[in-house]
C-alpha positions, 0 to 999 in steps of 0.5 A, spaced: 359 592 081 366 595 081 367 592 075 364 594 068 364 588 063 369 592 059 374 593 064 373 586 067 375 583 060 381 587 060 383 585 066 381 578 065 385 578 058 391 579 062 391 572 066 396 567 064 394 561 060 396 554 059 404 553 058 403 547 056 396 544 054 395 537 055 390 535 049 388 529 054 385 534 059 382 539 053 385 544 055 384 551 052 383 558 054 377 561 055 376 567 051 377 573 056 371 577 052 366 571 053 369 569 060 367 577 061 359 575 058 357 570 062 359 572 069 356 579 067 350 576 065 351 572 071 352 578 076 345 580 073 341 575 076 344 575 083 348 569 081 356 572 084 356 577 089 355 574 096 355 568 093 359 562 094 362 558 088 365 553 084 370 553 078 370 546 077 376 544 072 378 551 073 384 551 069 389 557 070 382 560 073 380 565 069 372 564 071 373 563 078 378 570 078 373 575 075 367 571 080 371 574 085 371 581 082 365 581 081 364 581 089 363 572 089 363 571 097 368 564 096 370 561 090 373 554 090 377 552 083 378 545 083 382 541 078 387 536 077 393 539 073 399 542 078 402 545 071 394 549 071 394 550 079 401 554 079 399 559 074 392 560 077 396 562 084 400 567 079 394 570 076 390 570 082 396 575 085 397 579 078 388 580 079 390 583 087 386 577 090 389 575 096 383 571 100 376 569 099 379 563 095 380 556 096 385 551 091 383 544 090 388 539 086 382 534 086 379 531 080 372 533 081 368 528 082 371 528 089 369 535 090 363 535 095 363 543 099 356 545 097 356 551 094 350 557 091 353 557 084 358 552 079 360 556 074 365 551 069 368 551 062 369 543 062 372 538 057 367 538 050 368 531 050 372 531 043 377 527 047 374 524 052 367 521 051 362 524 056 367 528 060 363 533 059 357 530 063 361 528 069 362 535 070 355 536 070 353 530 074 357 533 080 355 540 079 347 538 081 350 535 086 352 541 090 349 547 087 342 550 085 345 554 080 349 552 074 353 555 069 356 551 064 359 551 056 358 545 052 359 545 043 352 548 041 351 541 037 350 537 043 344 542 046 339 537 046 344 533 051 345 538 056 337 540 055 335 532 056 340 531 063 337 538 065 330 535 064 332 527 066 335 532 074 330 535 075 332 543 072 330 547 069 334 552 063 333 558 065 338 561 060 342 560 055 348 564 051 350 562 044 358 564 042 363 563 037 369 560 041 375 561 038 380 555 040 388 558 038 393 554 035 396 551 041 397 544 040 400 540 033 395 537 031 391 544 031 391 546 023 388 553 023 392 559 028 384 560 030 379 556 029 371 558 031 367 553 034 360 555 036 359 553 044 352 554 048 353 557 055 347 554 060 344 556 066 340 551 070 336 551 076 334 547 080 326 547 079 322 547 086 318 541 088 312 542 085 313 545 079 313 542 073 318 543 066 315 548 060 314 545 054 
């Protein structure tokens, strides 16, 4: 790889954010040291180079981006936010990415392109009940390979749905997600939650979960 964890969070850090978040559509950064973690870890499994992907909610793009990066073949951002959208194709530029991607301003449910690997950072479900499991509901269905942040509180949910859909949890990082003060109901500049990265794969036919 091109790209040292290091120097791909640095490079990350300098994407733009939200301009103006929308409290409906949880919209926060993506922290760009944990955005760097994962998709580290991911290129160690053979999850982004060559590969195609999904950044479901994608927001201003900061996962899609460094996928790219790190040698992902295409990499599809879909998200419903126009405001989102514009500022990922000036941070796709700011990156030096000219090709290998494609925009979709879609809800994500009407996303069907099948893909190698999902990789989302999706609404927690804090404003919204069980928006988090309608990302997953979609990521089974076109992808073996899924990475996806959820609060830590809720693992037993995620491990549950994995289980219910037949994958396994072949990973799981755990992080103290610094949320910024950036809409007025925020009372602290920096508030840190504790969020699970998980992979899941698609278990093959025949074999059974581990207990």
């Amino acid at each position: 790889m091109e790209y040292s964890k290091s120097k791909l969070a640095i490079v990350l850090s300098k994407l733009d954010v939200f301009p103006s978040p929308k409290p409906g559509l949880e919209q926060y950064p993506t922290d760009s040291e944990i955005a760097a973690d994962v998709l580290w870890q991911a290129g160690m499994q053979g999850d982004i180079e060559g590969k195609s992907i999904a950044d479901l909610g994608c927001g201003t793009g900061i996962l899609g981006i460094g996928a790219l990066l790190l040698g992902a073949k295409k990499v599809f951002f879909v998200d419903t936010d126009t405001a989102a959208l514009a500022v990922l194709g000036s941070n796709l530029k700011r990156a030096g990415i000219t090709a290998g991607f494609k925009i979709i301003n879609q809800d994500v449910q009407g996303f069907k392109e099948p893909v190698d690997v999902v990789i989302q950072n999706p609404p927690f479900g804090t404003r919204e009940r069980h928006a988090d499991r309608e990302f997953l509901e979609k990521a089974i269905t076109i992808a073996g390979t899924i990475y996806s942040f959820h609060k830590t509180s809720t693992s037993g949910f995620v491990m549950s749905f994995a289980s219910d859909k037949c994958f396994d949890v072949t990973g799981r990082w755990e992080f103290a997600f610094p949320l910024k003060q950036t809409l007025k109901f925020h009372k602290k500049k920096i508030q840190r939650i504790r969020v699970t990265c998980f992979r899941l794969s698609k278990m093959h036919r025949g074999t059974r979960h581990k207990t």
